[in-house]
C-alpha positions in Angstrom: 46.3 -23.5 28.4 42.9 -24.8 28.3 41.0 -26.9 25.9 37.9 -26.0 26.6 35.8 -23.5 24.8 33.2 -21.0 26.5 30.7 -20.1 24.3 30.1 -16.3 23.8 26.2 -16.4 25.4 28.3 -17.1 28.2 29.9 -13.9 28.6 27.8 -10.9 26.5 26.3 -8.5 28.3 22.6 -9.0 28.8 21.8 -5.9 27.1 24.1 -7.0 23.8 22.2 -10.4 23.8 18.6 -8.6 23.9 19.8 -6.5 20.6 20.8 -10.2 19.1 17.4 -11.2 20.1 15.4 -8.1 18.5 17.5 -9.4 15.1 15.9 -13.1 15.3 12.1 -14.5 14.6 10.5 -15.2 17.2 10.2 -18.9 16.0 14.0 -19.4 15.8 14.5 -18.0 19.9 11.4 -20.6 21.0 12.5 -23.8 19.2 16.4 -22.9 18.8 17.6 -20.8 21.3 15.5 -22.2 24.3 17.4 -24.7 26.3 20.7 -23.8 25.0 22.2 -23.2 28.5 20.8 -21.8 31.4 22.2 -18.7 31.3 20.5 -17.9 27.7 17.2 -19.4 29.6 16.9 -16.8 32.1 17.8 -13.8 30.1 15.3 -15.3 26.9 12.7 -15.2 30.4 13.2 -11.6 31.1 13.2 -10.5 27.1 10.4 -7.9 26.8 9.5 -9.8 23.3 9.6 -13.1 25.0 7.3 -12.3 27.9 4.5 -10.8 26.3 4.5 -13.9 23.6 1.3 -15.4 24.2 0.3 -16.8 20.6 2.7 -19.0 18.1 2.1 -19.0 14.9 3.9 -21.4 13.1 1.4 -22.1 10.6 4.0 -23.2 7.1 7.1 -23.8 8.9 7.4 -28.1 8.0 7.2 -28.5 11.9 7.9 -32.7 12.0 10.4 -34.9 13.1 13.2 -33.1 15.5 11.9 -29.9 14.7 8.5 -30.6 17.0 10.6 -32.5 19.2 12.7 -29.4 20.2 9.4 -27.6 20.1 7.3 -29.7 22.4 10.6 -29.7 24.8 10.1 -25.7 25.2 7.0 -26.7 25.2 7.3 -28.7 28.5 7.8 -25.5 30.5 6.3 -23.0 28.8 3.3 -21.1 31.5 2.8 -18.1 28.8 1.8 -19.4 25.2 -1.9 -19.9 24.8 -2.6 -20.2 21.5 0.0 -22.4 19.3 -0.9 -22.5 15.1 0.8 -25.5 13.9 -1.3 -25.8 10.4 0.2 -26.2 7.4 3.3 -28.0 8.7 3.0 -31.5 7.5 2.6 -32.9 10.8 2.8 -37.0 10.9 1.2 -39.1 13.5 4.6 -39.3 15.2 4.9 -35.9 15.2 1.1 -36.0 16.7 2.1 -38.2 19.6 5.1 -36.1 20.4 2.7 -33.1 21.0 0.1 -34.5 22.4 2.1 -36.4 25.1 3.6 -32.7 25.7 -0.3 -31.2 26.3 -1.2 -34.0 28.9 0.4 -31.6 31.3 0.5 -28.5 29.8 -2.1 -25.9 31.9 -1.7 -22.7 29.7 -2.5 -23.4 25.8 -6.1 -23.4 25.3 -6.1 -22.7 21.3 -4.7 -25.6 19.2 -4.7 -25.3 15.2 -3.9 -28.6 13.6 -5.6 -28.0 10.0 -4.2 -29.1 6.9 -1.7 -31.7 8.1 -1.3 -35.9 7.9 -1.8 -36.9 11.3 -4.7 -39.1 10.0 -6.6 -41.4 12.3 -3.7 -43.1 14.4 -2.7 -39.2 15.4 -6.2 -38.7 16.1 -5.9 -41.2 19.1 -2.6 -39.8 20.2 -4.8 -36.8 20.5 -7.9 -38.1 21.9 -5.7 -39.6 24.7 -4.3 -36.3 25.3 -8.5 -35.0 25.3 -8.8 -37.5 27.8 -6.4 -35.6 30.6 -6.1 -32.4 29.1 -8.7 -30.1 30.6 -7.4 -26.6 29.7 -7.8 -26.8 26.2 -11.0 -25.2 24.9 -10.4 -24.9 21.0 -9.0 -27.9 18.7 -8.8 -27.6 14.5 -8.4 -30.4 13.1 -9.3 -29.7 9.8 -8.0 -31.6 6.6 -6.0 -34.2 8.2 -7.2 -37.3 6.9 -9.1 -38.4 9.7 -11.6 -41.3 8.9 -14.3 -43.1 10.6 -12.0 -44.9 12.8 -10.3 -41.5 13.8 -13.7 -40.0 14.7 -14.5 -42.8 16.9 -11.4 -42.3 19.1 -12.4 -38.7 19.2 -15.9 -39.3 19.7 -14.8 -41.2 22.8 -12.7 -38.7 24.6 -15.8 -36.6 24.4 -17.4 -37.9 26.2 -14.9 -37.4 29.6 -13.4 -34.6 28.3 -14.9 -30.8 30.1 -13.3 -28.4 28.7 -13.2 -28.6 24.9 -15.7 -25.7 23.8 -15.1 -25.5 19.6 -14.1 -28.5 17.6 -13.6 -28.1 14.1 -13.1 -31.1 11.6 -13.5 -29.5 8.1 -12.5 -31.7 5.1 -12.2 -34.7 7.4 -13.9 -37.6 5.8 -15.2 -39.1 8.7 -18.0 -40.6 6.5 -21.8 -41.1 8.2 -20.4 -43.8 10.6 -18.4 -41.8 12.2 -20.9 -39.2 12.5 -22.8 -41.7 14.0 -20.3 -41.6 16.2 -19.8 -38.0 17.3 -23.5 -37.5 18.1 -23.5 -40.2 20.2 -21.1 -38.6 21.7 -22.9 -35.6 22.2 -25.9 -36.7 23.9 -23.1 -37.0 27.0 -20.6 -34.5 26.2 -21.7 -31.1 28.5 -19.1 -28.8 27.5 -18.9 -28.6 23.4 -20.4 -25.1 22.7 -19.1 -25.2 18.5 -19.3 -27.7 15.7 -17.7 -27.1 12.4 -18.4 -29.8 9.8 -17.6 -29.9 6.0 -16.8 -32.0 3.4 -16.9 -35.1 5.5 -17.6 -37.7 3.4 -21.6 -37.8 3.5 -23.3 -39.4 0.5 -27.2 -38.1 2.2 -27.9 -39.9 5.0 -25.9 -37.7 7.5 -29.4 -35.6 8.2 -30.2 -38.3 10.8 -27.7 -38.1 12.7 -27.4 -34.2 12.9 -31.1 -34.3 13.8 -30.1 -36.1 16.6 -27.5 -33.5 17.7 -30.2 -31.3 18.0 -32.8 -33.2 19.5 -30.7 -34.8 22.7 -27.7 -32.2 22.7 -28.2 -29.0 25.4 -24.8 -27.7 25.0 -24.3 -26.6 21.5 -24.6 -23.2 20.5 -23.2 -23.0 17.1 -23.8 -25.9 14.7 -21.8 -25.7 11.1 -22.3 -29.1 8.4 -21.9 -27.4 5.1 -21.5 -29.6 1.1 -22.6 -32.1 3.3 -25.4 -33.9 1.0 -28.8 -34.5 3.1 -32.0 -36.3 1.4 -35.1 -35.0 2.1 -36.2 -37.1 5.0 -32.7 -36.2 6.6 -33.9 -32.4 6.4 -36.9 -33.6 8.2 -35.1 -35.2 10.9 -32.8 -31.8 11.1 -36.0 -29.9 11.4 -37.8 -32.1 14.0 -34.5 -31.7 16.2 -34.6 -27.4 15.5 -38.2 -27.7 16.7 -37.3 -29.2 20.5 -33.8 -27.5 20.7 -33.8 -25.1 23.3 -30.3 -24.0 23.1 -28.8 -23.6 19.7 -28.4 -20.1 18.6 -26.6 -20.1 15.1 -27.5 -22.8 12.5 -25.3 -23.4 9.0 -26.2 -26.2 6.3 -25.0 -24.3 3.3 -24.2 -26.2 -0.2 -25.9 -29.4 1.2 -28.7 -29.6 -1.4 -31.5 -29.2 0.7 -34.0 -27.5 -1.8 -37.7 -25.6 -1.3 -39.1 -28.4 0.0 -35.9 -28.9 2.9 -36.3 -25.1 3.7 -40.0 -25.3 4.2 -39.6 -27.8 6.8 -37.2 -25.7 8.7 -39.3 -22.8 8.7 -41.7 -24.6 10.1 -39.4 -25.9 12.7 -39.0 -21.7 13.3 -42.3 -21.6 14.1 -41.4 -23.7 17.4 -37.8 -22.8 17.9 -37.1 -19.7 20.3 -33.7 -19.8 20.3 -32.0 -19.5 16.8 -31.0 -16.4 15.9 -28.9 -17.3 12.9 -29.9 -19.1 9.6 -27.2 -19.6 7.3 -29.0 -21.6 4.3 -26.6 -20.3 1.1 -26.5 -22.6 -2.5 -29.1 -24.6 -0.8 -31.1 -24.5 -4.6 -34.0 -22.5 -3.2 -35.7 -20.5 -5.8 -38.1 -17.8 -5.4 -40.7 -20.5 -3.6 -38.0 -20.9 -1.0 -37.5 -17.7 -0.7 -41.0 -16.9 -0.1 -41.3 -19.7 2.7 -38.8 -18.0 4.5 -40.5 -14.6 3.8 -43.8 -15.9 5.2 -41.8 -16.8 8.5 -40.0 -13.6 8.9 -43.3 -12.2 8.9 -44.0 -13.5 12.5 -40.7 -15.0 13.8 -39.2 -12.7 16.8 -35.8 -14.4 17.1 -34.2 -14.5 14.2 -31.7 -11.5 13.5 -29.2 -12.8 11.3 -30.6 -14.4 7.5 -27.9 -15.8 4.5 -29.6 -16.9 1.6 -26.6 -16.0 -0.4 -26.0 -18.2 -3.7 -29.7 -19.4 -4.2 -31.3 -18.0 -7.2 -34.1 -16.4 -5.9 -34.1 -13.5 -8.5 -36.4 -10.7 -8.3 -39.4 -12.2 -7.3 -38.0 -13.7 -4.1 -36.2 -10.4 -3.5 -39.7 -8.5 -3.6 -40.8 -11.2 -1.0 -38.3 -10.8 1.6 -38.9 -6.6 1.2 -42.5 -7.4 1.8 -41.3 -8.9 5.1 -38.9 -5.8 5.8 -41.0 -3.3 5.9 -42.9 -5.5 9.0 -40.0 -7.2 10.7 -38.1 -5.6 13.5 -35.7 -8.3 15.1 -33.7 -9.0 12.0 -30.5 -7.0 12.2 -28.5 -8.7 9.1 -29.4 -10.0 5.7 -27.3 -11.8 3.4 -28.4 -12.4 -0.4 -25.0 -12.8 -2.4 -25.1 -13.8 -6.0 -28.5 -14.1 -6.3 -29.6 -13.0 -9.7 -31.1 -9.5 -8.9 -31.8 -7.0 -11.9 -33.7 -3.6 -11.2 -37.2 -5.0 -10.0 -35.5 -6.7 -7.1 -33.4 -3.7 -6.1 -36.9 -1.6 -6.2 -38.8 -3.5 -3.6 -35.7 -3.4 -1.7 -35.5 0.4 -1.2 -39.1 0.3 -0.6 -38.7 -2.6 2.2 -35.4 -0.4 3.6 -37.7 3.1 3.7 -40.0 1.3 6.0 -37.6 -0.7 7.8 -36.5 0.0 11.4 -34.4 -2.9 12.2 -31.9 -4.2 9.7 -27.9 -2.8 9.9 -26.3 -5.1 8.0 -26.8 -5.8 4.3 -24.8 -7.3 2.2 -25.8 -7.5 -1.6 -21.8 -8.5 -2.9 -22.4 -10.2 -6.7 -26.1 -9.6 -6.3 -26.3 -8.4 -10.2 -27.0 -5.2 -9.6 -27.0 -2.9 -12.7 -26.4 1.0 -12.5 -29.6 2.1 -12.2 -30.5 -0.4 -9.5 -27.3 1.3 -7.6 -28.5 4.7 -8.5 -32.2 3.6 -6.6 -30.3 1.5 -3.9 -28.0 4.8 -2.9 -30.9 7.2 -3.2 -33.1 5.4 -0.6 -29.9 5.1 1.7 -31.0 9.1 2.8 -34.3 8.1 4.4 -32.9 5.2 5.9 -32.0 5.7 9.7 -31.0 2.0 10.6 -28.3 0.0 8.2 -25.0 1.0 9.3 -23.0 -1.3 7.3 -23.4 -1.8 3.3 -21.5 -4.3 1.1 -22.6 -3.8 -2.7 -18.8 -4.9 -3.7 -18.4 -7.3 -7.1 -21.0 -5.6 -9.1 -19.0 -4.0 -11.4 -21.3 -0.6 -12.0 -18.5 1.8 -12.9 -18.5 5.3 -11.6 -21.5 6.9 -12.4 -23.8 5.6 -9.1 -21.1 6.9 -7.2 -22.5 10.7 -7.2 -25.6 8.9 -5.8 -23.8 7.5 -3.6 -22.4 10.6 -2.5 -24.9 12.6 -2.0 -26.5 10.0 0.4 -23.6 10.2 2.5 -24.0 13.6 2.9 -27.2 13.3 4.4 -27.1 9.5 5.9 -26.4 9.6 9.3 -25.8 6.4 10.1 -23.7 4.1 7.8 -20.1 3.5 9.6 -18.9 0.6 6.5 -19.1 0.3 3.4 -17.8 -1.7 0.7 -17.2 -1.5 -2.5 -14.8 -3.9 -3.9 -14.1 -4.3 -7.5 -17.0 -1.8 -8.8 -14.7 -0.4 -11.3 -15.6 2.9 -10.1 -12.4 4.6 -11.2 -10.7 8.1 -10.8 -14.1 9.5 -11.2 -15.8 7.2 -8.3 -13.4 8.0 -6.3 -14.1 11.8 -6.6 -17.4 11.7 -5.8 -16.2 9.5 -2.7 -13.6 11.8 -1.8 -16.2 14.7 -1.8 -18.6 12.9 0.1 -16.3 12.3 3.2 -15.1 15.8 3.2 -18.8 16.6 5.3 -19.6 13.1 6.2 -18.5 12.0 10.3 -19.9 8.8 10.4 -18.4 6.8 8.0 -15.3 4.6 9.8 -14.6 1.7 7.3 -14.1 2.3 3.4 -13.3 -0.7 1.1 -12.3 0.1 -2.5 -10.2 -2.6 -3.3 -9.8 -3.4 -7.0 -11.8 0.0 -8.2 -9.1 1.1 -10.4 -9.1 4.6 -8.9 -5.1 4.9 -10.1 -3.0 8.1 -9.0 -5.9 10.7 -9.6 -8.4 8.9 -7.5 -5.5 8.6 -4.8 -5.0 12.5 -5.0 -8.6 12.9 -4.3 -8.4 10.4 -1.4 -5.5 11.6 0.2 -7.0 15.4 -0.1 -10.1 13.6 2.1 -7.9 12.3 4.4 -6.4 15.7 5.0 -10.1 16.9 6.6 -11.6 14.1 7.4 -12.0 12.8 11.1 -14.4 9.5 11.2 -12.5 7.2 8.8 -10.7 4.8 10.9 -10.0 2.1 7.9 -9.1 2.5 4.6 -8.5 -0.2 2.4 -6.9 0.8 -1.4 -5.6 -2.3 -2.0 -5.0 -3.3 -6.0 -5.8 0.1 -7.1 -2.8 1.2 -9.6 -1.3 4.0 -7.3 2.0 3.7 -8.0 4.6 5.7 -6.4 3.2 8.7 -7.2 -0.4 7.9 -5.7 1.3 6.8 -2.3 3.1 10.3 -1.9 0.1 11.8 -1.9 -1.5 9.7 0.7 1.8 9.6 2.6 1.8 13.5 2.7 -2.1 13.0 3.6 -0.9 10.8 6.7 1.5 13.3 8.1 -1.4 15.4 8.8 -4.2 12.8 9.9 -5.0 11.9 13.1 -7.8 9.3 13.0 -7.1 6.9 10.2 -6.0 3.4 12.0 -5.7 0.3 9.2 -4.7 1.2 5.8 -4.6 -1.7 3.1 -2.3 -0.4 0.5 -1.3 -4.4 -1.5 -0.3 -4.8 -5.1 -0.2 -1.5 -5.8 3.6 -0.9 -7.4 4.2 1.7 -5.1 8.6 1.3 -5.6 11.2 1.8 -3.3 10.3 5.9 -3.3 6.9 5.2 -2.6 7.8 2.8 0.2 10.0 5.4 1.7 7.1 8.1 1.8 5.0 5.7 3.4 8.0 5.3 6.0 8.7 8.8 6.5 4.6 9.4 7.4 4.5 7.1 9.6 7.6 8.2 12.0 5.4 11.2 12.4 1.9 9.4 12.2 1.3 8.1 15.7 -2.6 7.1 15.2 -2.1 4.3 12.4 -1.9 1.2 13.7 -1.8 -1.7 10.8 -0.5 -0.9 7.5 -1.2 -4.0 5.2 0.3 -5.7 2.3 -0.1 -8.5 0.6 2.4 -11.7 0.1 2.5 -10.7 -3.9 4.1 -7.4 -2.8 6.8 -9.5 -0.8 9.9 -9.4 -3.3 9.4 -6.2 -4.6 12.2 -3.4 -3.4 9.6 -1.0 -1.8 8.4 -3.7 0.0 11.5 -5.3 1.4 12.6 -1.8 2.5 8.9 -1.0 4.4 9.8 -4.9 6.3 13.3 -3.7 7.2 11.7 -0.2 8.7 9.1 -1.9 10.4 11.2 -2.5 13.5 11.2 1.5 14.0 7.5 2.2 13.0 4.7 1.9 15.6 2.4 0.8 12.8 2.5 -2.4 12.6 3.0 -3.7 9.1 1.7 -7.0 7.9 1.8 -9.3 4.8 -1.7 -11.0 4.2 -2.3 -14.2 1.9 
């Protein structure tokens, strides 16, 4: 009798091994059933999960050592991944060198996420090398690894050869002014970089020079990012000088750098030259209402801007009734940002005048703006002569339920707004009425967002009744809303009759094992939602565990966010 054993794999039906398969994560059939035997090989190739696997997340999974060796070996033959997330995973410079010899020769992955490992400065080169021959890869993160002024400079040199890198991000990286120095050199060669995302990187003020120089002798870059980043004044004016000759850079972000009035006059007068930027992201720059007023002034006669963040500057009512002033004239801007800006009722009132006489701006966002009730009341009332803004955030305000009827009864005549959201309002059972009654007429509405609102099992009832008539919502998030188990049945017996609702966000709710079952039983009969979300909190709870273990038969696809 033989000694030798044949291992199962060997002999299973092909059919039997692809229901083994549909019982493993897809991270233990790349990096431990891959180049098993052959056999496993070519029946892994013709797996229906297997095939269509273009992206790997494997973001948290302490990838190092063997593990990325016996990842970088599937690697080696792999002609369908092209996006691999490796963040997270505690990757060493060893671990680094491994990969990148692998990507020298790899032609398919053009989306590489390295954030938040330790490959520090001698992976860096590894890396660079790879930059060097690698000409498929178009996206690189390498956010948080450590990587100083010496790591920068072997980067900074591979881009200069390197064509096809188009978005490089290097957030927390302390690469220090020197080795900015380094990448804007750099950049007056490299042709091919279209994104640059820079924070945290070790700047103690002088860095304005050199990103002044990124703008004046860079015609690539489209997308510019250096946030906390501290500039002095005269660095602003080197930033600004650059904006003023750039031809090509449409977005534009130096948020938390310190930059002040006197910074944010000199850019707007670098606006009056620019053509090109579109996008002005300028958040807890310190402007006050002066600031704001600069930028008002420039809004007044600027045609190419259409996106504005001033979010985080204390501007307060004053600069609020500035930028109104330039509402009611400008036409290009599409999208205004001013987050936690210290507005009471005043503000909010040159506001709705600006937005009656406005023809241009969609997207507002007023999230932790201050507002009180009444300026909600005066906000929603001039939403029913508005014909333009199609997507409202006044979340974090904390107003409670009562602007909510005014809210309402805009809805019922607004024909326009498709999202709105109103996150941790506090608006309650009661809100949630007025809501419900709202979208039992309105079809435009798509996106709702009433996370942390407190609505509890009588606002759900109301909801779910909504859901019953209603055909525009597409997105519904309910997230952190006390629903219990009882709530959920009623808006799993609402989703056995609806036909248009998509995402539902349903997290830390205590819905229970019942209520996780009602959700389950809707959704064998609902075939139009698509993402049911949870979050990670919700994870060990029995309702939970049972919706994971039914998701395998559910066409909804259910997810766990952070």
């Amino acid at each position: 009798m033989s000694g030798k054993v044949i291992s199962p794999f060997l002999t299973l039906p092909v059919e039997l091994v692809y229901r083994v398969l549909d019982h493993l994560k897809l991270i233990t059939i790349f990096v431990s059933c891959r180049n098993v035997c052959t056999r496993l090989d070519t029946i892994i190739d013709t797996y229906q999960r297997y095939q269509t696997l273009t992206k790997l997340n494997f973001s948290r999974q302490t990838f190092n050592g063997q593990k990325m060796q016996r990842l970088c070996y599937t690697l080696q033959n792999n002609t369908i991944i092209t996006e691999l997330d490796l963040s997270r995973n505690i990757i060493d410079c060893q671990s680094a060198q491994y990969l990148a010899a692998v990507l020298q020769t790899n032609h398919t992955i053009t989306i590489l996420n390295l954030s938040q490992n330790h490959i520090e400065s001698r992976g860096a080169q590894y890396i660079a090398n790879m930059l060097r021959i690698n000409q498929t890869l178009i996206e690189l993160q390498l956010s948080e690894n450590n990587i100083n002024s010496n790591g920068m400079q072997y980067l900074a040199e591979a881009l200069e050869n390197n064509k096809s890198l188009r978005r490089l991000s290097l957030l927390y990286t302390p690469i220090g002014e020197r080795g900015l120095e380094y990448l804007a050199n750099a950049l007056k060669i490299n042709k091919t970089l279209r994104e640059l995302e820079l924070s945290h990187n070790g700047l103690d003020g002088g860095g304005g020079q050199h990103i002044g120089n990124i703008l004046r002798y860079n015609n690539t870059l489209i997308e510019l990012s250096s946030t906390n980043n501290p500039i002095h004044p005269n660095g602003v004016k080197y930033i600004a000088d650059g904006l003023a000759v750039n031809n090509t850079l449409v977005t534009l972000h130096l948020g938390y750098n310190g930059i002040d009035c006197q910074g944010v006059m000199c850019l707007v007068e670098a606006l009056e030259k620019n053509h090109t930027l579109t996008t002005l992201i300028i958040p807890g720059t310190g402007i006050h209402a002066d600031g704001a007023q600069y930028v008002a002034d420039a809004l007044q006669n600027n045609n190419t801007l259409t996106m504005l963040n001033l979010s985080s500057n204390p501007i307060r009512n004053q600069g609020v009734q500035y930028l109104a002033k330039a509402l009611e004239n400008n036409t290009t801007l599409t999208t205004l940002y001013i987050i936690a800006i210290s507005m009471g009722v005043e503000g909010v009132n040159a506001l709705t005048s600006g937005l009656r006489n406005n023809r241009g701006l969609k997207i507002l966002n007023l999230e932790k703006s201050g507002m009180e009730t009444d300026g909600v009341q005066y906000l929603c009332n001039a939403l029913q002569y508005n014909h333009t803004l199609t997507t409202l955030n006044i979340g974090v305000n904390r107003f409670g339920p009562d602007p909510m009827q005014n809210l309402s009864n805009a809805l019922i005549y607004n024909t326009t707004l498709t999202t709105i959201s109103l996150v941790l309002n506090w608006i309650g059972p009661t809100g949630a009425q007025y809501l419900a009654k709202a979208l039992e007429t309105n079809s435009t509405l798509t996106t709702l967002i009433l996370t942390l609102n407190g609505i509890g099992v009588e606002g759900a009832k109301h909801i779910a009744n909504t859901l019953v008539h209603n055909k525009s919502l597409t997105t519904l998030d309910l997230a952190s809303n006390k629903i219990g188990t009882e709530g959920t049945r009623y808006i799993a017996n609402a989703l056995l009759n609806n036909k248009t609702l998509k995402t539902l966000s349903f997290g830390n709710n205590d819905i229970g094992l019942e209520g996780a079952k009602c959700l389950v039983n809707a959704l064998l009969s609902n075939e139009t939602l698509a993402m049911l979300k949870f979050s990670e909190r919700d994870a060990s709870a029995d309702g939970s565990q049972y919706l994971d273990d039914m998701s395998l038969y559910l066409t909804a696809n259910v997810t766990w966010s952070k």
